[in-house]
ZAPAKE-46417 format. One record per residue (C-alpha): residue number from 1; residue in one letter; x, y, z. Coordinates in Angstrom, 1 decimal, always signed. Layout:
<nodes>
[NUM, 'A', [X, Y, Z]]
...
</nodes>
This chain:
<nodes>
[1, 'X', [-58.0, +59.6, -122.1]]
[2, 'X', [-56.3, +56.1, -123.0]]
[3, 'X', [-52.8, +57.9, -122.9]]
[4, 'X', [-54.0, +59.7, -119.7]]
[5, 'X', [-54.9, +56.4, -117.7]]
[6, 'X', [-52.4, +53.8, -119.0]]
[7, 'X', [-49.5, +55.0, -120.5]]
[8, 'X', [-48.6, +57.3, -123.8]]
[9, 'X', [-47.8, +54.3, -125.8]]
[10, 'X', [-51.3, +52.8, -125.3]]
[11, 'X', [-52.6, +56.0, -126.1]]
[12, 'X', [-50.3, +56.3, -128.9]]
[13, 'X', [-52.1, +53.4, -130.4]]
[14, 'X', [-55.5, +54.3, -130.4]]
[15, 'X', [-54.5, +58.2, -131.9]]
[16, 'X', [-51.0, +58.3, -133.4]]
[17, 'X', [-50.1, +61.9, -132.5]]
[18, 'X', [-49.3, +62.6, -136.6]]
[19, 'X', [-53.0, +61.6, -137.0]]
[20, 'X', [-54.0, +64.2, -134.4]]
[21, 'X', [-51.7, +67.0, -135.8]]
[22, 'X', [-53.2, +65.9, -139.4]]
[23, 'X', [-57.1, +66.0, -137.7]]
[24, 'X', [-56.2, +69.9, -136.1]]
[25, 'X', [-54.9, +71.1, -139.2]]
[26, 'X', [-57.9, +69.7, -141.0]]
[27, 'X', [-60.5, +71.0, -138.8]]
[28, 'X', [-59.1, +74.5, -139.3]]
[29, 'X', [-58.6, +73.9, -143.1]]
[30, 'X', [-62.2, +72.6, -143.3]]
[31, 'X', [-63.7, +75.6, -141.1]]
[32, 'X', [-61.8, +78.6, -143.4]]
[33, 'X', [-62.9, +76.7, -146.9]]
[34, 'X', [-66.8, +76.6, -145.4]]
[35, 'X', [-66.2, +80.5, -145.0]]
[36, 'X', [-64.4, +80.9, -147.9]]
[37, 'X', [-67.4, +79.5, -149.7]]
[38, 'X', [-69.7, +82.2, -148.8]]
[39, 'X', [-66.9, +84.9, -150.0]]
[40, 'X', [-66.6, +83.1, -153.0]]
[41, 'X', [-70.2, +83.2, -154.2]]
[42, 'X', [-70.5, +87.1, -153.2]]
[43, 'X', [-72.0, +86.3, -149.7]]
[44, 'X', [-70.4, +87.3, -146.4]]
[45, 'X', [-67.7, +84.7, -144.2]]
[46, 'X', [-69.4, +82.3, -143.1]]
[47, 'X', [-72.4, +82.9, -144.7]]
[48, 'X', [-75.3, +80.5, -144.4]]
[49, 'X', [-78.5, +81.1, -146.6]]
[50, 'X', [-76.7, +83.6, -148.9]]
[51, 'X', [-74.3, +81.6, -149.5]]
[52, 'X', [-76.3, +79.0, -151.1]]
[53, 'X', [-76.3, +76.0, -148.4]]
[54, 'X', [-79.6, +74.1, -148.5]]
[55, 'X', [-81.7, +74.9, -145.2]]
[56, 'X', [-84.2, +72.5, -144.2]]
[57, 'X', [-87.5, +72.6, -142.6]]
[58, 'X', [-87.3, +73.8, -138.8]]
[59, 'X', [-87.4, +70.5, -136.8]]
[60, 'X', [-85.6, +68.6, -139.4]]
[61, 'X', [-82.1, +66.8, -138.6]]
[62, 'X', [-80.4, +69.1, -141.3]]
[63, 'X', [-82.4, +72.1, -141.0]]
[64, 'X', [-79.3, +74.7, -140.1]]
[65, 'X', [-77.5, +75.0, -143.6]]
[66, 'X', [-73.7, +75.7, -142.9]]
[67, 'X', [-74.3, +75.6, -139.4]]
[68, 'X', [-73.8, +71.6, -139.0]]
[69, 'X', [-71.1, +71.6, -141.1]]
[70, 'X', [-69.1, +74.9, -139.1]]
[71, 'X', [-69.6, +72.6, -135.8]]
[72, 'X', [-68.1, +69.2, -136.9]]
[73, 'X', [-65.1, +71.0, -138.5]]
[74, 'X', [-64.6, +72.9, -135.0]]
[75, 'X', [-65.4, +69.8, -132.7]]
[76, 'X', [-62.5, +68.1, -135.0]]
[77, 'X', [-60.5, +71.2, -134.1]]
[78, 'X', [-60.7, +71.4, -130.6]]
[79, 'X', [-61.2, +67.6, -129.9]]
[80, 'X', [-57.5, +67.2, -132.2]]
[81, 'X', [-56.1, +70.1, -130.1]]
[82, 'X', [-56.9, +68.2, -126.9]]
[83, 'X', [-55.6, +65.2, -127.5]]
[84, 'X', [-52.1, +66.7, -128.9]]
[85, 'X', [-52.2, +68.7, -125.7]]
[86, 'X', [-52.4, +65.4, -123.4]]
[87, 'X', [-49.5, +64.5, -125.5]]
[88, 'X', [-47.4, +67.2, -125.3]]
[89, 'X', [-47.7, +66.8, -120.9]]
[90, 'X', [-47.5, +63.3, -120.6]]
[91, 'X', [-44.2, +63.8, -123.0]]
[92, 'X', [-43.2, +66.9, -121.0]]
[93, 'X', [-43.4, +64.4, -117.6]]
[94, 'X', [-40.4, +61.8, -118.9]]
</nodes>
């Protein structure tokens, strides 16, 4: 949004668009190895109780196993892909 209201350099500062590239590629990384998990103890992809990850009490903060862990690795992903995207048209305008 910085990049989007100022300029791409102030953006550029807050979010260097290797950093971003480097944040997309690890949210996708981070997402496969959580599904890769399950396979890899005899569970299904993406598996949650099967594949071993601890689930909580219902009402708890971490009471969804794998779940938490599937959503911050795909709110990197999409956040990452966002950003590169404002890059990529505020570049595309020069």
């Amino acid at each position: 949004m910085v990049a989007l209201s100022f300029n791409l350099e102030a953006g550029s500062r807050q979010i260097p668009h290797h950093t971003a590239s480097y944040l997309e590629s690890g949210g996708a990384l981070g997402y496969a190895v959580t599904g890769l998990v399950g396979v890899f103890v005899g569970a299904n992809y993406l598996a949650n109780r099967l594949a071993g990850f601890p689930m909580g009490q219902t009402g708890e903060l971490f009471s969804a196993g794998a779940i938490l862990i599937i959503t911050v690795f795909v709110g990197v992903k999409v956040a990452s892909t966002i950003v590169t995207l404002f890059y990529y048209i505020i570049e595309g305008e020069k």
